[in-house]
Residue, then its C-alpha position, 0 to 999 in steps of 0.5 A: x500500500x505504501x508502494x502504491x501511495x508513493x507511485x501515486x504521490x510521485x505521479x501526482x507530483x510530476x503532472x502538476x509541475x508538468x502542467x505548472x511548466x507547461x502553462x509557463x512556456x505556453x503563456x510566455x510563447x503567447x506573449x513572445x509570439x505577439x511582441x514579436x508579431x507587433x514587433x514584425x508588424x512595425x517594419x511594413x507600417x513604415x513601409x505603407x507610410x513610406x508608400x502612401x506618404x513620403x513617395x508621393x511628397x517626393x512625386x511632389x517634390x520632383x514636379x517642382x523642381x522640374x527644370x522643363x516644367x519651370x520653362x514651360x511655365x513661366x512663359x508668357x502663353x502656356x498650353x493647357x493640354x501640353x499641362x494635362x499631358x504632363x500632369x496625366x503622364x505624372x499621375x500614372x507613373x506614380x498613381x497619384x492625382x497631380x496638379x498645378x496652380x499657377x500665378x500667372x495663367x491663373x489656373x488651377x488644373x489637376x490630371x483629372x481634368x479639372x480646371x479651376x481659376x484662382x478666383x473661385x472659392x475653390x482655389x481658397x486654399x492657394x491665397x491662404x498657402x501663398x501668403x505664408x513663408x513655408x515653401x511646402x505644405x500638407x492639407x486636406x481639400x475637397x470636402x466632397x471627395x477628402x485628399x491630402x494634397x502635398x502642395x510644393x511652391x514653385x519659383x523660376x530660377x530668379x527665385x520668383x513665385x510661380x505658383x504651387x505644384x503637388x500631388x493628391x492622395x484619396x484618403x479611401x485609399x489610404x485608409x484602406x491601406x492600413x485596414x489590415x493593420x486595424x483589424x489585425x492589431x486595432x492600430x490608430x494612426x495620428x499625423x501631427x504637423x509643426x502646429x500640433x494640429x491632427x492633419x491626418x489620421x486613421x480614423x474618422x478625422x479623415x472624413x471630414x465634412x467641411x471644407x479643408x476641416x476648418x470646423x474640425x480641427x483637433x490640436x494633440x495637446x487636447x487629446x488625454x493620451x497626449x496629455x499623459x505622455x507629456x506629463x510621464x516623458x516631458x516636453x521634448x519630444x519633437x524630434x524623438x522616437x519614443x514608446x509609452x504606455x498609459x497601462x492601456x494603450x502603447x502610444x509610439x511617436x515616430x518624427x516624418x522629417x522630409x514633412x516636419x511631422x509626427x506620426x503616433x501609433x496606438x495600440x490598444x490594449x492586447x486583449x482588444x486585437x484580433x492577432x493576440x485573441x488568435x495567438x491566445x487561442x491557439x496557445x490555450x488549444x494546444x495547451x489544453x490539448x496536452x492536458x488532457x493528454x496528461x490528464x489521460x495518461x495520469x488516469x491510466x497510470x493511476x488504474x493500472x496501479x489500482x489494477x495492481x493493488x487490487x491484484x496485490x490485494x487478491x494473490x498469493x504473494x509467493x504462489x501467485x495464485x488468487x488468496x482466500x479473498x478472491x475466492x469468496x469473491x468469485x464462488x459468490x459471482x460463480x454461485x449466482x451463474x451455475x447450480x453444479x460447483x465442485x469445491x475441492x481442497x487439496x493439502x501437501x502430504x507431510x509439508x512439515x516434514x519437508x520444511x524441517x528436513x530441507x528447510x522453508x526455502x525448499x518448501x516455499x520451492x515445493x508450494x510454487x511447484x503444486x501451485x503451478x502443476x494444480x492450476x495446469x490440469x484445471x479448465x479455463x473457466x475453474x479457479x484455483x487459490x491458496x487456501x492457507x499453509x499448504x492448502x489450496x482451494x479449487x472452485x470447479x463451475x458447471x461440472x458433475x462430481x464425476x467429471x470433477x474427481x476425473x479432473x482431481x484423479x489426473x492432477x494428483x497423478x501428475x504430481x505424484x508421478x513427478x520427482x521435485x528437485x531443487x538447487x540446494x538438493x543433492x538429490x530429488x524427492x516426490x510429492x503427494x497431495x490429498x484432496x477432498x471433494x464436495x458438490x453443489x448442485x443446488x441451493x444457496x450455500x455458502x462457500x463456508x459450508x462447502x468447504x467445511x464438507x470438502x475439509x471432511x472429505x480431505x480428513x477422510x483421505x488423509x485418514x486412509x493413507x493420503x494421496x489419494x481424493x476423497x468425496x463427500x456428498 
């Protein structure tokens, strides 16, 4: 029992430091899987902003220094269709819309086509861009269709104003652009120009209803996350690259140089993304997986040693034959399916006279030799067990006293006839059994009975010269 409770104690132990590791390693791969899924996620953003934002300002960039298209004009006549030619053959090689408004035809043309004069209400945008010192500028126009327009001003080689040059973004488009990344990660993107004020972002800022969002202008030092970041990392944080939580969200700050701008990326919380829900997932569902693997495996062990204890409980430790336990057991299961049970006992003839002249080991020898020899000549369904001593019980079901003494007769025989020998003998000698017989055929008697009537007819043997059987009725 106490074999069995430390085999227990030991496996019990081990499955919950398994599991207790498992549970680490599985957690810690969650996490390390989805840092370095943010992580791996970080370079491509760059790369869309680099696509979406930085290559068209440099398309924008181009076109204004264009030596051919400062000539072209800053003459006193300029072709409209020689303008939209140029402006269409820019637009497809960089699928961008691309356009010129210029000081002194009074023109705003774009590569869609659309001609506007600087007069209109339209072209508000060109007063207002105009009359301040910068040289570049990132805003968004067309309240009907919102793009972020790259306006680029133009000066001939007398550095003399000849109007703006620049290209245009749908904001659909690039808004579609990082979807992945919102539905995946749930990222939010902010761009903030020198101002402070939120030129662009991935959200619902972007689609503005009034006109180049003179009615929607957000300035970052309102928003609450800003406000924190200010407070926890100071004031110098224009030209930094930085990364900071609020315990919810990761806020990092990366500066756009070539538009003297930030771009934030928030990230929400990571029970809020879809990518960290799939890793968890998938981590849990292999975890569980291996639990119950080990939950199994730990039941089998735990009922093969029960198998083994309740075998240990029921067998003769040095016969291997079931003990008396097991055959009150099994004659009440057999009584119940058979009227005709033999019950016989059998008994070593003079044991003690083998155990005082050859000693315990030899007559521990001799009883695992009967045993092997009785259990031999018995049928499948019969049971044979050690009794006690150096008796042993049989339970013969569904059998006629004849066939049973036949079966005894032969049994008795085979040991008899059998010289027993053992290492630490110089010389062999023979075995006899004595055994008694009693038969069951009907009723409800008890195993106790029987085996007092078959203990009669064994005293009857053993009273008439031992080996040989005796039967009772």
């Amino acid at each position: 029992m106490r074999k069995f409770e430390r085999y227990l104690s030991a496996l019990f132990l081990f499955t919950i430091i398994t599991l207790l590791l498992t549970s680490y390693f599985t957690f810690k791969e969650v996490i390390n899987s989805y840092n370095k899924n943010q992580y791996q996620s970080i370079i491509p953003l760059f790369s869309i902003v680099n696509t979406e934002i930085i290559r068209p300002l440099n398309t924008a960039f181009f076109i204004a220094n264009d030596p051919l298209l400062i000539d072209l004009i800053d003459q006193e006549q300029v072709s409209k269709n020689r303008l939209l030619t140029y402006l269409r053959t820019m637009s497809i090689r960089h699928n961008v819309v691309t356009f010129l408004a210029l000081e002194k035809h009074d023109i705003d043309i774009d590569s869609n086509g659309e001609v506007l004069s600087l007069s209109s209400d339209k072209a508000e945008w060109y007063h207002r861009l105009k009359a301040q010192e910068y040289t570049q500028f990132a805003d968004i126009g067309k309240a009907e269709d919102p793009h972020l327009f790259f306006d680029i001003k133009l000066f001939n080689a007398q550095d003399e104003f000849l109007g703006f040059a620049g290209v245009a973004i749908d904001l659909d488009h690039f808004a579609e652009a990082f979807s992945e990344y919102r539905e995946r990660f749930g990222f939010e993107l902010i761009f903030v120009n020198e101002q402070n004020e939120v030129t662009l972002s991935s959200n619902h800022l972007m689609k503005t209803e009034s006109h180049h969002r003179q009615d929607e202008i957000v300035h970052v030092n309102d928003l609450d996350w800003y406000q924190q970041m200010i407070k926890n990392g100071g004031k110098q944080l224009a030209n930094s690259i930085i990364a900071y939580s609020d315990g919810n969200r990761v806020i990092s700050q990366m500066p756009l140089p070539a538009l003297n701008w930030r771009m934030f990326i928030i990230s929400p919380p990571a029970s809020e993304q879809q990518e960290y829900w799939t890793l968890f997932l998938t981590r849990i569902g292999i975890f569980l997986l291996i639990i119950i693997v080990l939950y199994s495996i730990f039941i089998g062990v735990v009922d093969y040693f029960k198998k083994r204890l309740v075998e240990s409980s029921e067998t003769d430790f040095l016969t291997k034959l079931p003990n008396r336990s097991y055959l009150t057991w099994k004659y009440e299961e057999l009584s119940c399916e058979h009227d005709n049970i033999c019950v016989v006992i059998a008994d070593i003839d003079h044991f003690k006279e083998i155990n005082d002249q050859y000693g315990h080991v030899v007559g521990d020898a001799a009883l695992q030799e009967v045993a092997r020899k009785l259990e031999a000549c018995l049928r499948n369904e019969d049971i044979c067990g050690r009794w006690g001593g150096e008796e042993f019980v049989m339970i013969l079901p569904d059998i006629s006293s004849e066939q049973a003494i036949e079966i005894i007769e032969r049994m008795r025989e085979s040991i008899a006839n059998n010289a027993f020998s053992h290492s630490s003998m110089s010389q062999s000698f023979n075995i006899t059994i004595s055994f008694g017989l009693c038969h069951k055929n009907s009723g409800n008697q008890s195993l106790d009975n029987l085996i007092q009537l078959a203990d009669t007819a064994l005293y009857q043997a053993k009273s008439k010269g031992r080996n040989r059987t005796e039967y009772v009725k």
